[in-house]
Residue frames relative to the residue before (quaternion, step in Angstrom):
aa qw qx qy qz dx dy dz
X 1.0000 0.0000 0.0000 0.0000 0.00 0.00 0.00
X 0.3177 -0.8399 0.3894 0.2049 3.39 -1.13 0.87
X 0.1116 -0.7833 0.4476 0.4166 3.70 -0.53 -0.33
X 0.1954 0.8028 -0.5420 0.1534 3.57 0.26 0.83
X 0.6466 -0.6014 0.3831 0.2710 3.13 -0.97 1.34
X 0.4769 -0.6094 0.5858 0.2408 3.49 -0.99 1.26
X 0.6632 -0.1524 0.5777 0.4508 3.66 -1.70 -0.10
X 0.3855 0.6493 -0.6295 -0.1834 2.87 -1.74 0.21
X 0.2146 -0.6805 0.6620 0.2293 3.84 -1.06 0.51
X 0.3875 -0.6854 0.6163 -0.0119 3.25 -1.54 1.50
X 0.2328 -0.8330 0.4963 0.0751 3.36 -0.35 1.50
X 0.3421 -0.6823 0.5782 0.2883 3.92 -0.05 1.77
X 0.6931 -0.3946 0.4069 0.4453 3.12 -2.13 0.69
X 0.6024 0.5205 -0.4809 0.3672 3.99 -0.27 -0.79
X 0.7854 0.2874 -0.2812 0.4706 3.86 0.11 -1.06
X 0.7239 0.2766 -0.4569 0.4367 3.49 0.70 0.35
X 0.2686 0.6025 -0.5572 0.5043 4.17 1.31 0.28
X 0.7201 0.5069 -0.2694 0.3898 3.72 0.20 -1.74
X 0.7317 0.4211 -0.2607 0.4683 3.60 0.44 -1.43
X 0.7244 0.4893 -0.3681 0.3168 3.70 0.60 -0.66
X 0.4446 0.6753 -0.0858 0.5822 2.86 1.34 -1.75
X 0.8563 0.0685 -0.2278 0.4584 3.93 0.30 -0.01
X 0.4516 0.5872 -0.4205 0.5239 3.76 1.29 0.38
X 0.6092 0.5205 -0.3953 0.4491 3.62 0.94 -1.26
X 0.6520 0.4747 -0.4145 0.4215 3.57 0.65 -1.69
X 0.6930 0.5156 -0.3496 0.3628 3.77 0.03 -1.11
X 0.5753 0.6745 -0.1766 0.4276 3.40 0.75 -1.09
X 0.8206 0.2988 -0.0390 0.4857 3.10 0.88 -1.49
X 0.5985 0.5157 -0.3798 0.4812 3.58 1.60 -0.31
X 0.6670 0.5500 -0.3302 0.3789 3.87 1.36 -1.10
X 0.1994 -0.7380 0.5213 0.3792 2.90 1.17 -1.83
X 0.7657 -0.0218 -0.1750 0.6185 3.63 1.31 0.51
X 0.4635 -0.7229 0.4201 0.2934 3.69 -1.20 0.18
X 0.2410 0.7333 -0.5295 0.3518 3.15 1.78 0.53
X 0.2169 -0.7665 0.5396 0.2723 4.00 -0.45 1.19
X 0.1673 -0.5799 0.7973 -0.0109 3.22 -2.22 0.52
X 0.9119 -0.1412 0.3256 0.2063 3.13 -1.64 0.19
X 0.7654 0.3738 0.0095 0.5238 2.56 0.29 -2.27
X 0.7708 0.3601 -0.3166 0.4194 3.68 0.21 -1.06
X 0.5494 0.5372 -0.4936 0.4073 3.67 1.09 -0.69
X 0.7598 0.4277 -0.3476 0.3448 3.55 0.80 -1.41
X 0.7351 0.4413 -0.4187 0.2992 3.72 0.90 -0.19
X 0.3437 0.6756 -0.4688 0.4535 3.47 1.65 -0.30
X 0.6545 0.5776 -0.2859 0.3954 3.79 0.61 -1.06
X 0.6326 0.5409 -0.1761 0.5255 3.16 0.60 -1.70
X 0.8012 0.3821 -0.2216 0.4036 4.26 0.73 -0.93
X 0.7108 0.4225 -0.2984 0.4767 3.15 1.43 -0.73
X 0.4932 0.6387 -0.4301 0.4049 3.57 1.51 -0.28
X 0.4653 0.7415 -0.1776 0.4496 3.92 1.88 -0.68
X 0.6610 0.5437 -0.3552 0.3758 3.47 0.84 -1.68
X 0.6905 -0.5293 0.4495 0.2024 3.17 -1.73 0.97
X 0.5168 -0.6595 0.3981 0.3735 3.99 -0.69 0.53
X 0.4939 0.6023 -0.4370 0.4498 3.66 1.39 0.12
X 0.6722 0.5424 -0.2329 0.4469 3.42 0.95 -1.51
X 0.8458 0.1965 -0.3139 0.3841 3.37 0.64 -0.56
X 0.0362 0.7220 -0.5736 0.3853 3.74 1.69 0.84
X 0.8215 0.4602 -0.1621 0.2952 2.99 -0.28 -1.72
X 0.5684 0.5703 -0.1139 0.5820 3.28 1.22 -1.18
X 0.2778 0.8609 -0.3529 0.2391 4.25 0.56 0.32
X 0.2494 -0.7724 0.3461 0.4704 3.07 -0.04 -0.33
X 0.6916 -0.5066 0.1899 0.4786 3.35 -1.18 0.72
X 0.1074 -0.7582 0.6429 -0.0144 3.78 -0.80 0.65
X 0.6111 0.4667 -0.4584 0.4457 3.83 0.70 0.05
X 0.6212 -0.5050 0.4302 0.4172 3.76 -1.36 1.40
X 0.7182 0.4838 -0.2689 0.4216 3.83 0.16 -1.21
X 0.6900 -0.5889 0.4200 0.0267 3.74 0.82 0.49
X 0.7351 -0.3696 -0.0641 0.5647 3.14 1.57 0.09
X 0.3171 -0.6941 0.6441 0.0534 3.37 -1.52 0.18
X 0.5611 -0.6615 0.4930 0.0674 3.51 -1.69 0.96
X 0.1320 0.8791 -0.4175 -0.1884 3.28 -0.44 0.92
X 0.3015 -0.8386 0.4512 0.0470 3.61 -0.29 1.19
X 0.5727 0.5599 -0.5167 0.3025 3.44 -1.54 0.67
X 0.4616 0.6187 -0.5211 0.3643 3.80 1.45 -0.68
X 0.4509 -0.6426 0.5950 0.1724 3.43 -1.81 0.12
X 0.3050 0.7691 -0.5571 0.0712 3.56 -0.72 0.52
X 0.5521 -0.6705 0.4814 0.1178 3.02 -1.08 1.65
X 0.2936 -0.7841 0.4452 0.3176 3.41 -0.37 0.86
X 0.6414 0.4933 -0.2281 0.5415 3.37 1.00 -1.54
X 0.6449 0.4412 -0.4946 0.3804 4.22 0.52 -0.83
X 0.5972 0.5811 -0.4653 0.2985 4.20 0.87 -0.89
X 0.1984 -0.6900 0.5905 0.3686 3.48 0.97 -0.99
X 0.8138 -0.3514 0.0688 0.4577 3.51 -1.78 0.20
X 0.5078 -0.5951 0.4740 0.4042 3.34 -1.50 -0.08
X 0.6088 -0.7123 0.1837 0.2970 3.82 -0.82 1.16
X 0.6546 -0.5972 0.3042 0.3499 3.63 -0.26 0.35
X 0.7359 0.1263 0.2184 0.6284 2.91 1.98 -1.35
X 0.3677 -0.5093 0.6260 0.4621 3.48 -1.09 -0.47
X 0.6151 0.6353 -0.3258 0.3345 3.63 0.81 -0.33
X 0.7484 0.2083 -0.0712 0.6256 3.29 1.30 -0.75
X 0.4972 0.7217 -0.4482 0.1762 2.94 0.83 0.36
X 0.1056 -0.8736 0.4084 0.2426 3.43 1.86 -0.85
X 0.7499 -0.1538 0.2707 0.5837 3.40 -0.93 -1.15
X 0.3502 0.7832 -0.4911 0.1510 3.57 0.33 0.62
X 0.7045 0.2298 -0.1444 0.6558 3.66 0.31 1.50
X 0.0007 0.9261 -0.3686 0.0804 3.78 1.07 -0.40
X 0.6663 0.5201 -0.2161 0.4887 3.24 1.02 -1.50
X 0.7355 0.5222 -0.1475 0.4056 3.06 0.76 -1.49
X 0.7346 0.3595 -0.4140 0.3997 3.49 1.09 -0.92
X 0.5879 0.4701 -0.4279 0.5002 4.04 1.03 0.20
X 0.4556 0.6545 -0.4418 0.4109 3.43 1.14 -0.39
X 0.7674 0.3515 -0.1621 0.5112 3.51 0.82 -1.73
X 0.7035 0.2867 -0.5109 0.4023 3.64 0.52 -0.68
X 0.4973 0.6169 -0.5267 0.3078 4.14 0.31 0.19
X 0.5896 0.5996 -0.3430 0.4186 3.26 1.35 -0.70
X 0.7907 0.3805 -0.1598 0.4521 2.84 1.42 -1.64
X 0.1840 0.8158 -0.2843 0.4688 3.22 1.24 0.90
X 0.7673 0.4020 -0.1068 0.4881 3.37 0.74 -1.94
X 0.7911 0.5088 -0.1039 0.3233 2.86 1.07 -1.63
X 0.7149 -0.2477 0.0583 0.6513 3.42 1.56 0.05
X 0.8309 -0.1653 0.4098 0.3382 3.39 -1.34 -1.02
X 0.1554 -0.8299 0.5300 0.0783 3.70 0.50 1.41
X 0.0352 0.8436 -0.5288 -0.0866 4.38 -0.81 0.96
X 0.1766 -0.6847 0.7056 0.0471 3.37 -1.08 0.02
X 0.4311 -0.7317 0.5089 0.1410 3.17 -2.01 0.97
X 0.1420 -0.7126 0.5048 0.4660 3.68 -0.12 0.31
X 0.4947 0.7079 -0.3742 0.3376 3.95 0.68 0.59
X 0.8272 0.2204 0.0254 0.5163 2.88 1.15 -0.78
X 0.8342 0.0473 -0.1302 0.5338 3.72 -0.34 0.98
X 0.6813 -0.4037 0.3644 0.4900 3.54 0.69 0.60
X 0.5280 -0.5604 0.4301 0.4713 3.63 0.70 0.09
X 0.5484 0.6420 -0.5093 0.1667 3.75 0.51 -0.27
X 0.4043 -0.8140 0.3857 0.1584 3.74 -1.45 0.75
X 0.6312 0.0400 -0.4737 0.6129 2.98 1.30 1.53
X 0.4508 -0.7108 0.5396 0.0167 3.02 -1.38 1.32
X 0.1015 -0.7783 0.5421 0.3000 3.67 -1.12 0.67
X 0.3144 -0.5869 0.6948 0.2720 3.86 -1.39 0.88
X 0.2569 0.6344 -0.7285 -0.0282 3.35 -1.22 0.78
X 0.7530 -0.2724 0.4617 0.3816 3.74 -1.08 -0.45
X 0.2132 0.7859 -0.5795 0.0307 4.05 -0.24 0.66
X 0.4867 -0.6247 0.5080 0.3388 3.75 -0.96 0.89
X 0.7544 0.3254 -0.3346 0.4615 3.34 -1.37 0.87
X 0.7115 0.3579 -0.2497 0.5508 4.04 1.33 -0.37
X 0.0456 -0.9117 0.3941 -0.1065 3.79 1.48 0.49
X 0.6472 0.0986 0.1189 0.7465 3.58 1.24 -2.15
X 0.5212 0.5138 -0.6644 0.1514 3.43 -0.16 0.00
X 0.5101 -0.6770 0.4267 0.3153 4.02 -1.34 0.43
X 0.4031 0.6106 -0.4571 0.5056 3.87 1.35 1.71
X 0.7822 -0.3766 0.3400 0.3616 3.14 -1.63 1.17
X 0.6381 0.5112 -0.2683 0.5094 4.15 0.92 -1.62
X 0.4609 0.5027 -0.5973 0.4220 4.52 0.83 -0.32
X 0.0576 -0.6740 0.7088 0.1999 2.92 -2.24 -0.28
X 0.7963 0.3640 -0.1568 0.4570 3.47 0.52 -1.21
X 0.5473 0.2697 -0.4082 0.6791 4.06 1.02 0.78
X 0.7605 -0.3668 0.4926 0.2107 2.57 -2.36 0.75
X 0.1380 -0.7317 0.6442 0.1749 4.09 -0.48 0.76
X 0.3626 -0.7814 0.4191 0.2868 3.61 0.09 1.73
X 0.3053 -0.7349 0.4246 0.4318 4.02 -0.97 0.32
X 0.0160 0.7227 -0.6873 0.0715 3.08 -1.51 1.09
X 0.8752 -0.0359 0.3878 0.2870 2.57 -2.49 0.16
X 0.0161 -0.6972 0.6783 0.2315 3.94 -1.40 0.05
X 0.7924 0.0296 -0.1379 0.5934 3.39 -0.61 1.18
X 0.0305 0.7778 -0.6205 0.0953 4.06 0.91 0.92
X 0.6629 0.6663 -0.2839 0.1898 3.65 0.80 -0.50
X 0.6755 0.6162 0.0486 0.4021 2.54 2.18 -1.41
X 0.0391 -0.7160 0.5799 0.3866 4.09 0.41 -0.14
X 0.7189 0.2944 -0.4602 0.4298 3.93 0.05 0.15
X 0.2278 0.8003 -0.5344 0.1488 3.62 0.23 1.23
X 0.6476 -0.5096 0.2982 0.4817 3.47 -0.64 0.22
X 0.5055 -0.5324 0.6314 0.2497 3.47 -1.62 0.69
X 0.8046 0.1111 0.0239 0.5829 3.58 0.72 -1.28
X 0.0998 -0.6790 0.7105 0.1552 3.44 -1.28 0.26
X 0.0913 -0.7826 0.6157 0.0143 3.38 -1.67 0.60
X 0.1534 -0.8095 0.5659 -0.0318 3.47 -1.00 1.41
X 0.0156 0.8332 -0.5526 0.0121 3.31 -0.14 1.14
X 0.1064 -0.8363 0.4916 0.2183 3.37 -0.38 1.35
X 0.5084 -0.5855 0.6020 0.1903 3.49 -2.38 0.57
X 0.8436 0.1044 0.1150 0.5140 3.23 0.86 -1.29
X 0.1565 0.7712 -0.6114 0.0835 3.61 -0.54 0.33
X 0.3918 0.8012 -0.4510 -0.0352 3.74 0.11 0.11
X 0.4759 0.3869 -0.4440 0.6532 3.39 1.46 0.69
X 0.5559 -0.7174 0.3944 0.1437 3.85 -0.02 0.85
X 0.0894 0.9186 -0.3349 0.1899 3.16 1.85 0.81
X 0.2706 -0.8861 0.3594 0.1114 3.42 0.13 1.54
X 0.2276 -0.7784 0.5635 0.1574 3.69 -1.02 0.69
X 0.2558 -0.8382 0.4719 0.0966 3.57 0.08 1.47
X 0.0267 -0.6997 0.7116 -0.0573 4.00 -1.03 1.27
X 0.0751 -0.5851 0.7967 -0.1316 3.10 -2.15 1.14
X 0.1295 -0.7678 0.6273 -0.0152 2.91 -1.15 1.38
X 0.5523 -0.6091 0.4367 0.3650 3.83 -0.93 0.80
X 0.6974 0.5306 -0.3198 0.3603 3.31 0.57 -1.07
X 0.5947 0.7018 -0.1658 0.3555 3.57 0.98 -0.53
X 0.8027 0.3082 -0.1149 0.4976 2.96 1.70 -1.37
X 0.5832 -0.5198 0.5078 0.3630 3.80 -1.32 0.71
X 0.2263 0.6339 -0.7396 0.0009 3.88 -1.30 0.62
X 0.4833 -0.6073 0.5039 0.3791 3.09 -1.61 0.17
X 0.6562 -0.4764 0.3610 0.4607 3.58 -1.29 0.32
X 0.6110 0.5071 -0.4942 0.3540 3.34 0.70 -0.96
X 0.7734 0.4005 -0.2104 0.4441 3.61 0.30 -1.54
X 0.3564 0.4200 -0.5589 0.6198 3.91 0.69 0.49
X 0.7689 0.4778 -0.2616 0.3347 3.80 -0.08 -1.30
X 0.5656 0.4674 -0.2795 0.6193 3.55 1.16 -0.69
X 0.8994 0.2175 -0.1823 0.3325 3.88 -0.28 -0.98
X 0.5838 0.5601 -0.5042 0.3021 3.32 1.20 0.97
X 0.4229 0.5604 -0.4414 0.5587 3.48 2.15 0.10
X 0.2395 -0.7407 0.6186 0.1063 2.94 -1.13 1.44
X 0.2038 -0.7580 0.5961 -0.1689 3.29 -0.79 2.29
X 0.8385 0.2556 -0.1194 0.4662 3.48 1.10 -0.37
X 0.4970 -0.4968 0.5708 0.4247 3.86 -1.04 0.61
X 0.1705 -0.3485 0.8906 0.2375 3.09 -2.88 -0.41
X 0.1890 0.7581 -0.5716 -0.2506 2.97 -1.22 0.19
X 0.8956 -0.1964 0.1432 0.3727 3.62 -0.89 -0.07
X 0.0018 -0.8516 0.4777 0.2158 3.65 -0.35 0.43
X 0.8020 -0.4253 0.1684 0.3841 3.70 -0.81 0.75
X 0.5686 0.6312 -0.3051 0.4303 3.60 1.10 -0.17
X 0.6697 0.3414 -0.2260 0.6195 3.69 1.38 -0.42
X 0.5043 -0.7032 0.4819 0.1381 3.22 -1.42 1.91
X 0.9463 0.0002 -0.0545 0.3187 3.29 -0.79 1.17
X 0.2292 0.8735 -0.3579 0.2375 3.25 1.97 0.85
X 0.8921 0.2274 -0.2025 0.3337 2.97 1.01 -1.41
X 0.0227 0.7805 -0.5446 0.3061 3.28 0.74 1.13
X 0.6653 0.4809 -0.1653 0.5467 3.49 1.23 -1.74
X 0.5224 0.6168 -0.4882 0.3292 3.81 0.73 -0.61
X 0.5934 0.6251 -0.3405 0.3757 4.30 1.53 -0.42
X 0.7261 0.5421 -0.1458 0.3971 2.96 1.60 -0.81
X 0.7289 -0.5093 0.3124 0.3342 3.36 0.52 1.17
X 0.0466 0.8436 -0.5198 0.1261 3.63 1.71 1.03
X 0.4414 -0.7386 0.4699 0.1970 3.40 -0.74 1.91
X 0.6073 -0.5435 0.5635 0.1353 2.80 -2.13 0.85
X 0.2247 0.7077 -0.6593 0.1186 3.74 -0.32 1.04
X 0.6294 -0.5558 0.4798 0.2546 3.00 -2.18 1.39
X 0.4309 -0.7791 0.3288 0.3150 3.29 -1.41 0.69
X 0.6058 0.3111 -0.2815 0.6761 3.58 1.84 -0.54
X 0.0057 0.6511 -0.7444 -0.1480 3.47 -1.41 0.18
X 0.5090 -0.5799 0.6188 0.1477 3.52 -1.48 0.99
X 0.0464 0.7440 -0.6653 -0.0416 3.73 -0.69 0.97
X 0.6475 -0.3695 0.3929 0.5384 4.07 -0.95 -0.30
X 0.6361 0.5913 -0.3606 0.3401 3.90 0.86 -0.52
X 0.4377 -0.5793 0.2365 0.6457 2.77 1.60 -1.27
X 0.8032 -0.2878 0.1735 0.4920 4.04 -1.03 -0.80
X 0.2181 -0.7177 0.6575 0.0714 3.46 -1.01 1.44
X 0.1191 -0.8341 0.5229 0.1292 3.65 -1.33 0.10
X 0.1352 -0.7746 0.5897 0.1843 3.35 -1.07 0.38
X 0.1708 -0.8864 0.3986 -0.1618 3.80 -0.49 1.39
X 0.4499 0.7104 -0.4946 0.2196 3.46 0.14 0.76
X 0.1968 -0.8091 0.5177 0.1965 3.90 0.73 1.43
X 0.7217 0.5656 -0.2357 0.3221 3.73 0.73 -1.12
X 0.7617 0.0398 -0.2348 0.6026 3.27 1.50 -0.10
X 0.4105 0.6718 -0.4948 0.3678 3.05 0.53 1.60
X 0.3105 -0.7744 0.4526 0.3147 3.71 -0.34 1.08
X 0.2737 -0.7227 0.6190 0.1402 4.25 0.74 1.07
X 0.8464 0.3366 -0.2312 0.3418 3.61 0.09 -1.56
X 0.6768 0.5553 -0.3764 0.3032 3.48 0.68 0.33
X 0.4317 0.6160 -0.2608 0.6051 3.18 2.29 0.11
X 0.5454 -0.5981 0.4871 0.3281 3.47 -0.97 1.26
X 0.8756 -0.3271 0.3324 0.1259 3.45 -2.12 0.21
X 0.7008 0.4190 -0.0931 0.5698 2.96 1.36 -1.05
X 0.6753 0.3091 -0.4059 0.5326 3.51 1.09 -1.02
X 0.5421 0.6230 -0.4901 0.2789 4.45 0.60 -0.86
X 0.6361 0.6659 -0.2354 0.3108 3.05 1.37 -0.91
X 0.7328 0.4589 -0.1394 0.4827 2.86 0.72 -1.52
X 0.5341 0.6467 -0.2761 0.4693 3.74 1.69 -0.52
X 0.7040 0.2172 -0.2344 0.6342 3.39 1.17 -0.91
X 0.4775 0.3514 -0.6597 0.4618 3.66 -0.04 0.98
X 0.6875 0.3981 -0.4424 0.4161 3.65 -0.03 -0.58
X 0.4453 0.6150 -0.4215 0.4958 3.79 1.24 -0.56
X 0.8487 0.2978 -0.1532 0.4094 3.57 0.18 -1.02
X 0.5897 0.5172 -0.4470 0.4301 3.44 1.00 -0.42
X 0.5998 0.5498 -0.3660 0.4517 3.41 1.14 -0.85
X 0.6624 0.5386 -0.3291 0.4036 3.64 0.53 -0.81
X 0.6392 0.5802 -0.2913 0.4122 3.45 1.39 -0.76
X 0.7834 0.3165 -0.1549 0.5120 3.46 1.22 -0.79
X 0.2634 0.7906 -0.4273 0.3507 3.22 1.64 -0.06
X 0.1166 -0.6700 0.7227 0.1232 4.22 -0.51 1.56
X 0.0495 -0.5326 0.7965 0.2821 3.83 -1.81 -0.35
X 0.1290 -0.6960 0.7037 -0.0611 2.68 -1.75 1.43
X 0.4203 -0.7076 0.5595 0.0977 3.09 -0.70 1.87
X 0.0357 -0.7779 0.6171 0.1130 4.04 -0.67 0.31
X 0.2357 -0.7633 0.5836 0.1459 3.21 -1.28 0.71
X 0.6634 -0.5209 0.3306 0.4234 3.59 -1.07 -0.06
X 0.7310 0.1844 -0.3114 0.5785 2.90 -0.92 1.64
X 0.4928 0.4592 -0.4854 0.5574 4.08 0.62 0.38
X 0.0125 0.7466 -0.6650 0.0151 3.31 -1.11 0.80
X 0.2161 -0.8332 0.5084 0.0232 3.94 -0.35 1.38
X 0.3399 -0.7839 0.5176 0.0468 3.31 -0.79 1.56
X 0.0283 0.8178 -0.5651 -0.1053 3.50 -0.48 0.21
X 0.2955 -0.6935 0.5993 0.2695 3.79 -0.89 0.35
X 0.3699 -0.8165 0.4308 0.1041 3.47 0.19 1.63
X 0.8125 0.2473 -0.3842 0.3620 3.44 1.04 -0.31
X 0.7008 0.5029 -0.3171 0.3943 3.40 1.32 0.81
X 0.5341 0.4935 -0.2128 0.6526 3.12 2.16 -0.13
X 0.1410 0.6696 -0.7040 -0.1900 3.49 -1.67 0.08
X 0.5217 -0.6287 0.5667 0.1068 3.10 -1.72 0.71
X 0.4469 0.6786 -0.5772 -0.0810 2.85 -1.86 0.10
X 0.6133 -0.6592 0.2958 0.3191 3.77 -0.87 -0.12
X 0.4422 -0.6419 0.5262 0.3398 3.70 -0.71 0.59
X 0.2740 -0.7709 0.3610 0.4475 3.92 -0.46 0.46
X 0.3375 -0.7443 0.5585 0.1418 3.45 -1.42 -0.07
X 0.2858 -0.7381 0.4296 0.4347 3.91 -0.66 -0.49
X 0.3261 -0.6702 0.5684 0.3485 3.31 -0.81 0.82
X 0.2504 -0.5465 0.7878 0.1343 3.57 -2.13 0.63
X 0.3942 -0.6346 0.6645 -0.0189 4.01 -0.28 0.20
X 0.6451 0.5183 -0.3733 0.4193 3.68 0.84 0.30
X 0.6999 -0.2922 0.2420 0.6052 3.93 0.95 0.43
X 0.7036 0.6003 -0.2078 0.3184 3.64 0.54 -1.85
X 0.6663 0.5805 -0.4064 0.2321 3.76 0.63 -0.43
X 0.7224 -0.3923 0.3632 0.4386 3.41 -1.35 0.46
X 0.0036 -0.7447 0.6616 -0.0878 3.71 -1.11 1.20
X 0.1832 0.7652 -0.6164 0.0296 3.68 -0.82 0.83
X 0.4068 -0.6998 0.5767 0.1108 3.23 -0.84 0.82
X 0.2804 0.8043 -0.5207 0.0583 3.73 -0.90 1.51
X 0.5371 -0.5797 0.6128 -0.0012 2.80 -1.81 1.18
X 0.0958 -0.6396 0.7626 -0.0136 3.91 -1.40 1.27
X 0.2620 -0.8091 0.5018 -0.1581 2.68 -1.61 1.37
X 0.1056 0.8404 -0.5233 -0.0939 3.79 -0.05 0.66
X 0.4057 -0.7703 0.4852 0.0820 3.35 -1.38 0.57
X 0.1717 -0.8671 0.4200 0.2055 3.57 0.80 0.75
X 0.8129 0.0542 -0.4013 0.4186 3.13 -1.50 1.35
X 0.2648 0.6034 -0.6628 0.3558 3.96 0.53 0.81
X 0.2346 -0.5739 0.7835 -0.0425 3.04 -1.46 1.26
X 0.3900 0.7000 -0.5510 0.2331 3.67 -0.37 1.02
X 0.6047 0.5269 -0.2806 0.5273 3.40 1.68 0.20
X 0.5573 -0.5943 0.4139 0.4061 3.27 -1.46 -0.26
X 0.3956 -0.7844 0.2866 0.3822 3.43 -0.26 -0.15
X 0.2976 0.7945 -0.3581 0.3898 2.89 2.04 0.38
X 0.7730 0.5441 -0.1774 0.2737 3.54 1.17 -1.17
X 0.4766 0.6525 -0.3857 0.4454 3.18 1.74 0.06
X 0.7635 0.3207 -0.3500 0.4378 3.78 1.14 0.18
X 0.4933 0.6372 -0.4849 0.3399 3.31 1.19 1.14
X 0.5587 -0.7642 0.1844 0.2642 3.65 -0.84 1.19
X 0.5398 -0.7246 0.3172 0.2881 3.42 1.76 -0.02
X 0.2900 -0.7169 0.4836 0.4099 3.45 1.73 -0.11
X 0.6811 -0.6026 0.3130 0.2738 3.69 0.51 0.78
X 0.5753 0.5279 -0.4600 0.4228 3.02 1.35 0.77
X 0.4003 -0.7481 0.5182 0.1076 3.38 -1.16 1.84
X 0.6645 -0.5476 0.5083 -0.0148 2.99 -1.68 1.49
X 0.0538 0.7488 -0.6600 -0.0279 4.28 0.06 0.81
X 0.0049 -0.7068 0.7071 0.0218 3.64 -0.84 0.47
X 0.2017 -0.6831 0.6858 0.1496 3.19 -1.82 0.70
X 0.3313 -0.6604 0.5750 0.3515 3.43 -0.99 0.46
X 0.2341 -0.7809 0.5236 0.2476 2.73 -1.31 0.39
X 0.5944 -0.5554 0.3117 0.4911 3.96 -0.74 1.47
């Protein structure tokens, strides 16, 4: 694994005057960043406003590796107060930031949320939770958080994903691999776009795996678009061993090429790390959690991009394990 510096795009004092300077107002008209309607429809209505610098920055990714850092936000360590026990208790904890980020995610396309998962809310906090140590969710700490796919399970997953960090003071790395980056052979490109295996659901979505009886479709991991190779990726909730010899194989090479190009990107407060979800996967180096206020806290946001053609079109008749898909528009 490497540490080479991600991309990054430096946000001049104006685009972050603009971004603050319009969270506070929101913030202060709702009175919480729990979303509604209303706040989704004025978040629209503000980011449709932002200045042609602010949304410069805000591009789409354009860097071979699939994403890039954007850096310059402010966060008060001592004003956030502790980090949250949970996503459960966490409530409005940070606020600014979570309209801060979903305004970003705003520019950049089509901000979503799960009504499965976190209260339905459309930015989510990852912190450390006791009792979720090894599990393979954002809430682990002390295993490897394998890289994948966000929401690989889903065909209406995010285009982008976004990790804006609060807290990081043990330099707790966030590990990315892009397809494009890595060497396969034709055969095994040829083998792992026939989709021979399920994703299925990981423990973080209410009442998914209920659907896991129902004959949870078979979808290819790489698919080949005119751009070049896109991927779905989720090894941990993939059944690998129920695929013949030839195809496990060809699964762990893509396992390892990915590890080979695999960067960790350490964020600090205020750096917020884009990924292009259908060319990048993610995940987390492990770490120990302390439970005393101090732990790593990032705050994320999923992103679609209307009229990307990076999928099959096969995937629009698959049933999602019954988890439903909130989208804002964006103005």
């Amino acid at each position: 694994m490497s540490t080479a510096a991600a991309p990054v795009r430096q946000l001049d004092p104006h685009a972050v005057g603009e971004l603050r300077q319009a969270a506070e107002k929101i913030l202060a008209e709702f009175g919480t960043s729990a979303t509604s309607p209303q706040l989704l429809e004025r978040v629209a209505q503000t980011a449709d406003s932002f200045s042609d610098g602010l949304r410069h920055h805000c591009r789409p990714v354009d860097a071979a590796d699939g994403l890039f850092v954007l850096r310059g936000l402010d966060v008060d360590d001592e004003a956030i107060g502790r980090t949250p026990s949970g996503w459960a208790t966490a409530g409005d904890s940070g606020a600014v930031y979570d309209i801060t980020l979903l305004l970003l995610a705003t520019v950049m396309g089509n901000p979503i949320a799960w009504q499965g998962q976190q209260d339905g809310r459309f930015v989510h906090n990852i912190v450390p939770s006791p009792g979720h140590e090894t599990a393979q969710t954002g809430a682990s700490s002390t295993v490897l958080l394998s890289p994948h796919t966000e929401d690989a399970f889903h065909p209406g997953r995010a285009h982008l994903l976004m990790l804006g960090c609060m807290r990081n003071h043990d330099n707790i790395a966030t590990t990315a691999a892009g397809i494009r980056m890595t060497r396969l052979a034709d055969e095994d490109i040829d083998i792992l776009t026939r989709p021979v295996l399920p994703i299925l659901p990981d423990d973080a979505y209410d009442g998914a795996q209920g659907y896991a009886e129902q004959a949870p479709p078979a979808v290819p991991t790489l698919f080949a678009t005119e751009e070049g190779m896109t991927l779905r990726f989720d090894p941990a909730y993939t059944p690998v061993e129920e695929a013949d010899d030839a195809y496990q194989a060809a699964y762990r090479r893509l396992e390892a090429e990915l590890a080979r190009v695999s960067v960790a990107v350490s964020l600090s407060p205020g750096e917020v790390l884009v990924v292009d979800n259908d060319l990048v996967v993610h995940g987390r180096v492990p770490f120990q959690a302390r439970y005393d206020g101090t732990d790593r806290w990032l705050k994320r946001a999923s992103v679609r991009v209307p009229g990307r053609r990076t999928r099959p079109l096969a995937e629009a008749d698959e049933h999602g394990y019954g988890q439903a898909a909130l989208e804002a528009h964006a103005g």
